[in-house]
C-alpha positions as CSV (number, residue, x, y, z in Angstrom):
1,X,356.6,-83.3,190.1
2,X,356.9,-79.9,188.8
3,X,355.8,-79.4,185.5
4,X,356.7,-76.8,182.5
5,X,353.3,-76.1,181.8
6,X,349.5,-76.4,183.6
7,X,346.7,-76.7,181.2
8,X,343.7,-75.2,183.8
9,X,339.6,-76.1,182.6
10,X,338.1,-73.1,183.4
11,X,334.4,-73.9,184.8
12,X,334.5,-75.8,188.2
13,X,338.4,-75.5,188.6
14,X,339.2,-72.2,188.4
15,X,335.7,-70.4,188.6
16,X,333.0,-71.1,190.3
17,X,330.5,-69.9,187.7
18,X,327.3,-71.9,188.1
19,X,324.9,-69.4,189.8
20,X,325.6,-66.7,186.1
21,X,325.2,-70.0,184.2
22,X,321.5,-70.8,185.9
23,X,320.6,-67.4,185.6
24,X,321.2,-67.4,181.9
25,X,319.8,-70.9,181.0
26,X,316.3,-70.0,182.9
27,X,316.4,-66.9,181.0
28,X,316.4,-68.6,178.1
29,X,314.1,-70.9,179.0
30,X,311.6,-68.3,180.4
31,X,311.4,-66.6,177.3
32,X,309.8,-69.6,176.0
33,X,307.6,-70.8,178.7
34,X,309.8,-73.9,179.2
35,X,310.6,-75.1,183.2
36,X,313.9,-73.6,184.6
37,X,316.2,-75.3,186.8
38,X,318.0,-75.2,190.1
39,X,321.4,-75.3,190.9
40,X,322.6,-78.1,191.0
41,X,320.1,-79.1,187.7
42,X,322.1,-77.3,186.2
43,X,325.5,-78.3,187.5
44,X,324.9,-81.7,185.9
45,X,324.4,-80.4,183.1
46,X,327.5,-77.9,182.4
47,X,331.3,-79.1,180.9
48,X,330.4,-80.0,176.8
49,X,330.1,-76.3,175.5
50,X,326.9,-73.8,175.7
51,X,325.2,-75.8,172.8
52,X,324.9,-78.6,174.6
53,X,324.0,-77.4,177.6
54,X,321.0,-75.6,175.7
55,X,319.9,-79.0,174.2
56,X,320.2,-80.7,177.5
57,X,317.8,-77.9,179.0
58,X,315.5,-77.8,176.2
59,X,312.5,-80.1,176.9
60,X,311.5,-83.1,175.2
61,X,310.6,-82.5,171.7
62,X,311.9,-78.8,171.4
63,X,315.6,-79.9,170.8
64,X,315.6,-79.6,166.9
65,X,318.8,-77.5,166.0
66,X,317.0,-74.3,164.9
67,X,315.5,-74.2,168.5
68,X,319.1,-75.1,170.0
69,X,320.8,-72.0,168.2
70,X,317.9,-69.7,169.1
71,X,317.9,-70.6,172.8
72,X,321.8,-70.7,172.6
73,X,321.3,-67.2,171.2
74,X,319.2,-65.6,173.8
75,X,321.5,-67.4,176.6
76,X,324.8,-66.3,174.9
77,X,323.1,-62.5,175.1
78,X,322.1,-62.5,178.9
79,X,325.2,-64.5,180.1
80,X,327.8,-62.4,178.5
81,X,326.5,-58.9,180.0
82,X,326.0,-60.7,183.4
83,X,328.6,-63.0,183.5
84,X,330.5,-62.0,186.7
85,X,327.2,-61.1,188.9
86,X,328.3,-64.0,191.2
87,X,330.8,-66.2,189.3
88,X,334.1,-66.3,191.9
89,X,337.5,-68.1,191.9
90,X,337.5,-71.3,193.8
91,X,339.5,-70.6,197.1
92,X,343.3,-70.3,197.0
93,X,343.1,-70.4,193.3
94,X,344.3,-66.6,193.0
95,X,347.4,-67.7,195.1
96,X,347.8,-71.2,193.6
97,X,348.6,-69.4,190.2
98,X,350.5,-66.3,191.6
99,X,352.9,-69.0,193.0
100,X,353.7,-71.7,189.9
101,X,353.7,-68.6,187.8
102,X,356.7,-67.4,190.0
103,X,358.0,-71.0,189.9
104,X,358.3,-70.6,186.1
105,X,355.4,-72.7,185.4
106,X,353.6,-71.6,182.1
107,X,350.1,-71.9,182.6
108,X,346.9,-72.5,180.2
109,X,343.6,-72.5,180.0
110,X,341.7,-74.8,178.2
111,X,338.2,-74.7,178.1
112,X,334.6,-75.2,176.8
113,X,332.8,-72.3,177.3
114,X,332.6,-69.8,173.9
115,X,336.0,-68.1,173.7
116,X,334.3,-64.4,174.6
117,X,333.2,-65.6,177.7
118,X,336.8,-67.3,178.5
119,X,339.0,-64.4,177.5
120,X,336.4,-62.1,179.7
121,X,336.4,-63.9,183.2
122,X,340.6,-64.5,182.7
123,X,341.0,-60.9,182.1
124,X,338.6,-59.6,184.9
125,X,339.6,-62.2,187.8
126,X,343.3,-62.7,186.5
127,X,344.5,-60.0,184.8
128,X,348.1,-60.2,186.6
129,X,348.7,-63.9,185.4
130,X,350.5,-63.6,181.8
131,X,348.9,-67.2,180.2
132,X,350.3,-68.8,177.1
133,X,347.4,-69.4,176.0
134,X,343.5,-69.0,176.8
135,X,341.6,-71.1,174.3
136,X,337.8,-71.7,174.7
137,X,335.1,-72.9,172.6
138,X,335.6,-71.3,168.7
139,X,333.3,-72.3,165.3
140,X,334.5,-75.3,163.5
141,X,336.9,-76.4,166.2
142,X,335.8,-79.7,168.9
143,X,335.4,-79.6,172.0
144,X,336.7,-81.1,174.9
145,X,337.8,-84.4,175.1
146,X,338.9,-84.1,171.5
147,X,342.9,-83.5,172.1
148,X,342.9,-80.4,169.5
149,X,342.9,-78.2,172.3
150,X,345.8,-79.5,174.3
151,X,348.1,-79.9,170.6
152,X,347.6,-76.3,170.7
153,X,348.3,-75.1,173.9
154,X,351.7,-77.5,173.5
155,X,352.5,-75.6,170.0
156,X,352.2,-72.3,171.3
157,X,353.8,-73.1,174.8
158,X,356.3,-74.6,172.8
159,X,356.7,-77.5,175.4
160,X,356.5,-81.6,174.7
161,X,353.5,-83.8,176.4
162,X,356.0,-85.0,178.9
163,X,356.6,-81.8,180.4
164,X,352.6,-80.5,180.3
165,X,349.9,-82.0,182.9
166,X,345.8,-81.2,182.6
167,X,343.7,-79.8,185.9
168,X,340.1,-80.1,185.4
169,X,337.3,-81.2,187.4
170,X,335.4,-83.7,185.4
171,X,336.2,-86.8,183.2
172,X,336.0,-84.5,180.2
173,X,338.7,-83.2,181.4
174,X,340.5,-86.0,182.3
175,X,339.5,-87.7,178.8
176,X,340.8,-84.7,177.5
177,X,344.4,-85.4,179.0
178,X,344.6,-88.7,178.2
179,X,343.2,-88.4,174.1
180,X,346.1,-85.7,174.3
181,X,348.9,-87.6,176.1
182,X,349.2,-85.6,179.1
183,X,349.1,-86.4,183.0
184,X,345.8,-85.7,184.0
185,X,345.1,-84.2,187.7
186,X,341.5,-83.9,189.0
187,X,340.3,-81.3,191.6
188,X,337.7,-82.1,193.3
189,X,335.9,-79.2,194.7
190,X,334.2,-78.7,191.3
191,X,331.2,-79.9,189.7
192,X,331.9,-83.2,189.9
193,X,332.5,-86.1,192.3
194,X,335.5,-87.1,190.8
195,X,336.4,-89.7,193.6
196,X,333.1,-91.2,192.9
197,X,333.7,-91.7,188.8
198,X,335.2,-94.9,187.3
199,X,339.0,-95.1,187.1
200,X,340.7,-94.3,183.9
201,X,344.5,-93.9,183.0
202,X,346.6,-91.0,184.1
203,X,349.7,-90.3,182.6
204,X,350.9,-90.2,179.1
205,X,348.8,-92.4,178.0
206,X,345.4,-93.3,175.4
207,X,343.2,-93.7,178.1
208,X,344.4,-97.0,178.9
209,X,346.5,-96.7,181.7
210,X,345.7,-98.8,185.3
211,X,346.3,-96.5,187.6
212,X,343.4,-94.2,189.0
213,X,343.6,-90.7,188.4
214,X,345.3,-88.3,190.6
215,X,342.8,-86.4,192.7
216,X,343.1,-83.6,195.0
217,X,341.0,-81.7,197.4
218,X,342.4,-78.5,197.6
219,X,344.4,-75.3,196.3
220,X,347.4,-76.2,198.3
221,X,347.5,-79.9,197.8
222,X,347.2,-78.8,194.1
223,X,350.2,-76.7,195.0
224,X,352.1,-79.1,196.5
225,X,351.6,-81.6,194.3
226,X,352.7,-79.2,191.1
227,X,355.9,-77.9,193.5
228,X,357.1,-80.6,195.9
């Protein structure tokens, strides 16, 4: 296989960004009196957008909108002015790129988090790697697994579903490649058991294909897999 164009998620396959993301939800939640959460409380809680993750973290009964988009606020402030304290690429991602890049693989990303943060962490930790496109969450447009996101990485790539294939590390993701018509690869060093979630389709398909999704444990499997 060696595709025209990788579409990369950002949280979990590229970055490992939880540790910022904790800081910021418990700062957010602190400011209110509300319990903060661990590590891996809040790794099950990450992949639909900042929103959501603020709803999830708000306690029972505080989750009205107007308390969503104030706590969404006061996370959006601390995150984005400490959002690279400890967020780091996963390893052999810097190389993994630097090579299908040289192959003449375009490469995306397409992600959840508010486009601000996504265009900041691409430029600081890959600022060498020319991407087509880097699209993250934006008012008014859905989220991931609606297939939006991968019709316009395709348009500006300029490349046809049959030539494109999704990385992520989560269903999202992989629900994402599927509602778009894309293969759909899974890493699973992410956020994420992905060996341990139900099968779905991989391939050009709706979601209905047999076979289980493709899953790899590391950089250079990835690598191989993507350049045989």
């Amino acid at each position: 296989m060696k595709p025209k164009l990788a579409i990369f998620d950002l949280d979990g396959t590229l970055l490992d960004t939880i540790d910022d993301l904790k800081e910021a939800v418990n700062h957010a939640m602190s400011l209110r009196g509300f319990p903060t959460f661990t590590h891996d409380e809040v790794m099950a809680m990450v992949g639909h957008g900042a929103r959501n993750l603020m709803r999830k973290a708000l306690p029972d009964g505080h989750k009205d909108d107007d308390m969503v988009d104030a706590a969404y606020n006061d996370f959006k402030a601390y995150y984005i002015t400490h959002i690279d304290t400890y967020t780091k690429p996963f390893p052999g991602i810097q190389d993994l790129l630097a090579k299908l890049h040289q192959e003449g693989v375009m490469l995306a990303v397409a992600s959840n988090k508010f486009q601000e943060g996504t265009e900041h962490l691409i430029k600081e930790f890959f600022p060498k790697i020319p991407f087509v496109a880097v699209l993250g969450g934006r008012p008014d447009f859905p989220l991931k697994p609606d297939p939006e996101i991968v019709g316009e990485v395709l348009r500006k790539a300029g490349i046809e579903k049959k030539d494109a294939v999704m990385v992520g590390d989560s269903d999202t993701d992989m629900e994402t490649a599927a509602n778009g018509g894309i293969m759909g690869i899974a890493v699973n060093w992410g956020y994420r058991n992905m060996r341990d979630i139900i099968n779905w389709g991989i391939g050009p398909s709706t979601g209905s294909g047999t076979e289980p999704w493709k899953v790899v444990e590391t950089a250079e499997e990835l690598h191989q897999l993507l350049l045989p």
